[in-house]
C-alpha positions in Angstrom: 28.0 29.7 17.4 30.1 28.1 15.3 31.0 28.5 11.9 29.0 25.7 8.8 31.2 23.6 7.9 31.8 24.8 3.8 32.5 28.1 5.5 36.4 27.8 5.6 36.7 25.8 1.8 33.7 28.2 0.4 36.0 31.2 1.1 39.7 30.0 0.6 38.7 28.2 -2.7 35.8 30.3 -4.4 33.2 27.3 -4.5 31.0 25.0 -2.5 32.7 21.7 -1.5 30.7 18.8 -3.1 29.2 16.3 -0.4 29.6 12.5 -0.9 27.0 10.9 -2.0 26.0 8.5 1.0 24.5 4.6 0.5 21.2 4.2 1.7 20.3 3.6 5.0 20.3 0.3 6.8 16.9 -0.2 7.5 15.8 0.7 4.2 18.1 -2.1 2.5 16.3 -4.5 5.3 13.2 -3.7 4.0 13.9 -4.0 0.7 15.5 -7.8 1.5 12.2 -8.3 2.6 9.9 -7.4 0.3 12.2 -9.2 -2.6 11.8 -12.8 -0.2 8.1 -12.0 -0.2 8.3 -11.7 -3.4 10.4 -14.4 -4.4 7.8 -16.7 -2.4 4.8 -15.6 -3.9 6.3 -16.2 -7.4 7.4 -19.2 -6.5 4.3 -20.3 -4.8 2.4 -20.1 -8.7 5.3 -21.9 -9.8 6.2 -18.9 -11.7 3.2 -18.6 -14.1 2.8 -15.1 -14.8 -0.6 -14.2 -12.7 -0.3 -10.8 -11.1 -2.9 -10.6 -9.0 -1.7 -14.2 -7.6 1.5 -12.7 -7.1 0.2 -9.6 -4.7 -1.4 -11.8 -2.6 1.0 -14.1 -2.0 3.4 -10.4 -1.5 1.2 -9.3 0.7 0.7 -13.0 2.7 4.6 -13.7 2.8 5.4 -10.1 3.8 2.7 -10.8 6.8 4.1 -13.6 8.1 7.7 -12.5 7.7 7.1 -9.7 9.4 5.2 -11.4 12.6 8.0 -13.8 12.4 11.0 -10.8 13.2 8.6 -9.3 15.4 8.5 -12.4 17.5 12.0 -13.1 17.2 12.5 -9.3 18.7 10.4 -9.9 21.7 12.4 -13.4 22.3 15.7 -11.6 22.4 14.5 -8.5 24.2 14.1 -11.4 27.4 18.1 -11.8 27.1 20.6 -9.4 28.0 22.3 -8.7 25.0 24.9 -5.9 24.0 23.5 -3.1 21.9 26.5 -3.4 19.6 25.5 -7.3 18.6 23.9 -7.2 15.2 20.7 -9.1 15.4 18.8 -6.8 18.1 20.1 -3.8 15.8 18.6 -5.8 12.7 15.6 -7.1 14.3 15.0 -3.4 15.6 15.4 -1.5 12.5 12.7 -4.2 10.8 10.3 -3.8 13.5 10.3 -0.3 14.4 8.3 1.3 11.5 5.6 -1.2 12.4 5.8 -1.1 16.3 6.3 2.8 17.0 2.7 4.2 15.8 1.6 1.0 17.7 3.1 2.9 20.7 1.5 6.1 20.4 -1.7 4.4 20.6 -1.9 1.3 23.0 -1.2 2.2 26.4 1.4 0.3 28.4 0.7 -2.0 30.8 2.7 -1.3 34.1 6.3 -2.9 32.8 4.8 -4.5 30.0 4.7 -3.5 26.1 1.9 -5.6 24.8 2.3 -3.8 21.3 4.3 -6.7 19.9 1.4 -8.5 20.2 -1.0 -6.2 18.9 1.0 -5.7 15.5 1.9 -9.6 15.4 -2.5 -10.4 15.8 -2.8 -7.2 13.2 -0.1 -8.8 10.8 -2.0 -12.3 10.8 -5.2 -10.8 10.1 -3.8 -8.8 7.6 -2.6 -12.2 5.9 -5.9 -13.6 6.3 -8.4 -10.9 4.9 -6.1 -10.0 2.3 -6.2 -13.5 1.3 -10.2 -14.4 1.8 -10.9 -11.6 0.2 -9.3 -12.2 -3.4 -8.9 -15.3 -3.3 
């Protein structure tokens, strides 16, 4: 086993290096872009008038549809044969994963088939659509 890596530095200079502090992960920034364009669509969808409950609606609604959108745009490119190191499938993947992996554990697959882009795309529009018969 080898040694950790502070082990030589920790020794030779009396004190723990200090790590660098590290940028946040892709897929969190993605999600983050996304949730400001939902949000910047649901303010502007009330033309900017300062109703709150309007605005988590139309969050929630644009964030919906957004979301079913990349999802469908990942199962349209997953029919081409495209390099792992272009950076749309690695986009498209870290947006959709967090929604399609618990989708996995649960829905069965269907010989060669994954039918649970389909699922989470129906469960994404009905989201949108309770959420907005519901309140509104």
């Amino acid at each position: 086993m080898g040694r950790p890596w502070w082990y030589d530095s920790y020794w030779e200079k009396g004190k723990k290096p200090q790590r660098t502090p590290r940028l946040p992960r892709r897929q969190i920034l993605l999600w983050i872009g996304l949730a400001a364009l939902s949000l910047i669509l649901a303010v502007n969808r009330t033309g900017f008038q300062p109703f709150v409950l309007d605005w988590f609606i139309g969050f929630v609604y644009y964030l919906c549809r957004i979301l079913s959108y990349v999802v469908f745009a990942r199962v349209i490119l997953s029919w081409f044969n495209l390099s792992r190191n272009n950076i749309l499938p690695v986009i498209l993947d870290d947006i959709t994963e967090p929604i399609l992996s618990p989708l996995r554990r649960i829905v069965p697959r269907l010989g060669v088939f994954d039918i649970t882009p389909v699922i989470a795309i129906v469960i994404l529009y009905f989201i949108s659509i309770i959420i907005t018969r519901l309140v509104g």
